[in-house]
N, C-alpha and C positions, 0 to 999 in steps of 0.2 A: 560390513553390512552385506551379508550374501543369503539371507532369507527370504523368499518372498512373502512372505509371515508379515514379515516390516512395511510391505506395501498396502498403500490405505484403498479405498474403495476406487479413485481411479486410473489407480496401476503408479500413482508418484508413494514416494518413501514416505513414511509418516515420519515426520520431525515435531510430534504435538509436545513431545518431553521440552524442546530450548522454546516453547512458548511459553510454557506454564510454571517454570524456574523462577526464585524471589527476585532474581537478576539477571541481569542481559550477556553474562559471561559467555555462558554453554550454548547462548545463539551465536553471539560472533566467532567462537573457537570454532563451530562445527560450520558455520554457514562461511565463514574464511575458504576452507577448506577444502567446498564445492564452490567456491568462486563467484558466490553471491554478490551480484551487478546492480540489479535494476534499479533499485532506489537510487544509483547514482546516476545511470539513464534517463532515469525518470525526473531529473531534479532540474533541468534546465525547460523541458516541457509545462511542469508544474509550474516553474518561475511566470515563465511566461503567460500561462493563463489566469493567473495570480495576479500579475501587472496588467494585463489587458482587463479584467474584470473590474480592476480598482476604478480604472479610464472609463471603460462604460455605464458602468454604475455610479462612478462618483461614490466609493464605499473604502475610506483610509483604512480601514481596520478589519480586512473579511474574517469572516467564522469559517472554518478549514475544519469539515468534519472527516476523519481519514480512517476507513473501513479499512479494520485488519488491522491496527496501529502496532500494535505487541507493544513495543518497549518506545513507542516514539520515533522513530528512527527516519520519518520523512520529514519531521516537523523537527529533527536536530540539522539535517541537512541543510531545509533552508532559511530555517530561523537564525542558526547560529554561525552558518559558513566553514562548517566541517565537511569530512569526506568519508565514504566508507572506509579508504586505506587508513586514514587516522582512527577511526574507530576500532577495529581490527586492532591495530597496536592499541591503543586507548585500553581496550577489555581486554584483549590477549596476552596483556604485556606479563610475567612474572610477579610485577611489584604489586598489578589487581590482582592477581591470583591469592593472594597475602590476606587481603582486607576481608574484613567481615562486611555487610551490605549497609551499614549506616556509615562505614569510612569511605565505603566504594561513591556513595550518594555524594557524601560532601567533596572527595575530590571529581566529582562530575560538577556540582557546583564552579568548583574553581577553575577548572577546566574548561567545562564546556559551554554552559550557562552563565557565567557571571559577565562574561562581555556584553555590549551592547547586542543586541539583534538588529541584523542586517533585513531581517523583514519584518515588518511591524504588523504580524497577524495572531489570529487568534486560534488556538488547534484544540478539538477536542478530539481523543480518542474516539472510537466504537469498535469492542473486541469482546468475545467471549474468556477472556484469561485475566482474571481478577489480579494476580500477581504481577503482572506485566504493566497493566496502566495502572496498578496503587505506583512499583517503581517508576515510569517515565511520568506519574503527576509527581513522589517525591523528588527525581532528580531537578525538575526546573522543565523538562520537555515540552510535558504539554499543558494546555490550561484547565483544562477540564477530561474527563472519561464517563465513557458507558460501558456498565460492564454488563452486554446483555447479548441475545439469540434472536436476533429478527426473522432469523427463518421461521422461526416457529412461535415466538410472543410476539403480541404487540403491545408497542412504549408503554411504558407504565404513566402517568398523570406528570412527573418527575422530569422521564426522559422526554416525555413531551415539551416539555419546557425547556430542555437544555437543545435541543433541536428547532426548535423555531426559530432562530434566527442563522440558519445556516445559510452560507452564500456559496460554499463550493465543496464540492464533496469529492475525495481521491481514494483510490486503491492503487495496488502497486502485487497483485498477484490474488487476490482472493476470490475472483469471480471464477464461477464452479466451485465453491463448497459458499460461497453467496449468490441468490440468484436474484432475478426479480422483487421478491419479497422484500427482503430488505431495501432495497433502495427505493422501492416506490413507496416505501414506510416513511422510508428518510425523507422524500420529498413534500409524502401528504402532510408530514409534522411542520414544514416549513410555510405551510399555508401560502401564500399567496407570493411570494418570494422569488420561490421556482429556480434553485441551486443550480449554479454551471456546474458540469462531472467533467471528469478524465479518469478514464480505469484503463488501467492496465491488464489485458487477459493473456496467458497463455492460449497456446493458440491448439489447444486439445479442446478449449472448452470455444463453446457457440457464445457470443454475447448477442445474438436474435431474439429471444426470449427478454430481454434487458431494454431493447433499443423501441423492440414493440410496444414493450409497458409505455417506455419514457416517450413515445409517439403517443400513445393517447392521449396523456396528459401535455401535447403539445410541445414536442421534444424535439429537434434537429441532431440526429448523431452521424458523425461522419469517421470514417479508419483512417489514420495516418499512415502515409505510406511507407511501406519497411517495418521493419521483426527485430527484435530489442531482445538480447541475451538477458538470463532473468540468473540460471547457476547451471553448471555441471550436473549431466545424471551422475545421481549418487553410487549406483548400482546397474550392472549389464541389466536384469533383468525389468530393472525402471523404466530402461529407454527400450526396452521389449515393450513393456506392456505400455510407454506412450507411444510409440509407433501403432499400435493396434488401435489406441485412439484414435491417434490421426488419422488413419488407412477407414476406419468407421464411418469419419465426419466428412472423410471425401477430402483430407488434408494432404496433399502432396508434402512428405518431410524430407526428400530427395533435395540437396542441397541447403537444408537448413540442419534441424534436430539430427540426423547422422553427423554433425562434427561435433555430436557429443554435448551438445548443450539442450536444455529448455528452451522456448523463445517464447514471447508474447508480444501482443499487437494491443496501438495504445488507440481509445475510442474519446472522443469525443462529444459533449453533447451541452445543447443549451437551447433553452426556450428557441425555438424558430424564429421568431423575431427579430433573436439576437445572431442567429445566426453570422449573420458578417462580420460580428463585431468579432467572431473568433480569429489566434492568432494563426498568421502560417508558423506549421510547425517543420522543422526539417530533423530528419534522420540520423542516429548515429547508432552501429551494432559496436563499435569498440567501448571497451572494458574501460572506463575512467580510474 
């Protein structure tokens, strides 16, 4: 990859090909191989606001709506007590390379799904990539999916209904090419509810625009301190044109994005009210 042809509108590589695959192969082979983290960073945070929510809410069963799902892959983590590295070998291995995608399904079954779940929640997709959440609703992943564009529609009568009862809503990189729209969609759908968030943003994009909505509607967000590796730039020219981001937003990347990685910063947020009842969350930049 040394085109900058390849790079999407803000200056990172487009990888929309291993979203839109019948199977999650072509993601984990390519996303291996930039050292794709975050979801495993990400996985001890979410636990935790997951357990804290169940306690102040008094709610055994939350609804886990996860913006950007692709293939499941936050709702395999900690549903099922996997790990990126096992997933990696899991899709990478020679012996999937073999299988056609109804063999690949059922030895995910056996594999990954058929144990008990270590968390007893509920995950619905929300992704623009129809092929992605039919796979992670076939393999056992997740419970439910949306296959729609909040940027630009809103919920159909349908997705109205599969969103009303959300209790928490995650991302793990999708904010900046998701903005505002969509989550104060997600939130108006839950009517009176009023979803705890944690999103994950690189840190080229502003989440201001996001924090300001969710303040109107009565919203407490707060940054957790420290910067979470998310993958390797793919391309000299990528971390060209995210530095010129950064340098734009007024983002010092001296000491961070120069050793060569992406990084994003995790946000926070819940009704004000509840404010206290969020957890403390502590820091980790190492690669699990």
């Amino acid at each position: 990859m040394n085109d900058t042809s390849q790079l999407d509108n803000t200056g990172k590589v487009s990888l929309e090909h291993i979203y839109t695959a019948p199977d999650p192969r072509d993601y984990f082979i390519t996303l291996q191989r930039l050292g794709y983290c975050i979801p495993q960073l990400a996985l001890p945070h979410f636990a935790r606001l997951i357990d804290t929510y169940r306690r102040a809410r008094r709610v055994s069963t939350p609804t886990i709506v996860d913006i950007g799902s692709s293939y499941g892959i936050n709702a395999a983590l900690i549903r099922y007590g996997t790990n990126m590295n096992r997933l990696y070998k899991h899709y990478g291995c020679q012996s999937a390379g073999a299988l056609c995608r109804d063999a690949l399904i059922k030895r995910d079954r056996m594999c990954l799904t058929a144990h008990s779940s270590k968390d007893d929640s509920r995950w619905v997709g929300l992704d623009r990539s129809a092929p992605a959440l039919a796979y992670a609703i076939d393999a056992g992943l997740l419970d439910d999916a949306i296959n729609a564009d909040f940027e630009h529609d809103q919920p159909s009568a349908e997705q109205l209904a599969q969103l009303e009862n959300t209790d928490i809503v995650l991302s793990t990189g999708c904010v900046g090419y998701v903005t505002e729209k969509t989550i104060t969609r997600i939130i108006d759908a839950s009517g009176d509810k009023r979803p705890w968030m944690a999103h994950f943003v690189l840190r080229m994009f502003s989440f201001k625009a996001v924090a300001d909505a969710l303040a109107v509607r009565g919203y407490e967000t707060r940054k957790v301190a420290g910067v979470f590796r998310q993958r390797r730039f793919a391309v000299p020219q990528e971390q060209a044109r995210v530095f010129a981001a950064l340098a734009d937003a007024g983002v010092d990347y001296r000491g961070v994005e120069d050793d060569g990685w992406l990084y994003a910063e995790l946000y926070i947020s819940t009704p004000a009210n509840e404010s206290r009842s969020m957890p403390t969350q502590e820091n980790s930049n190492a690669e699990a």
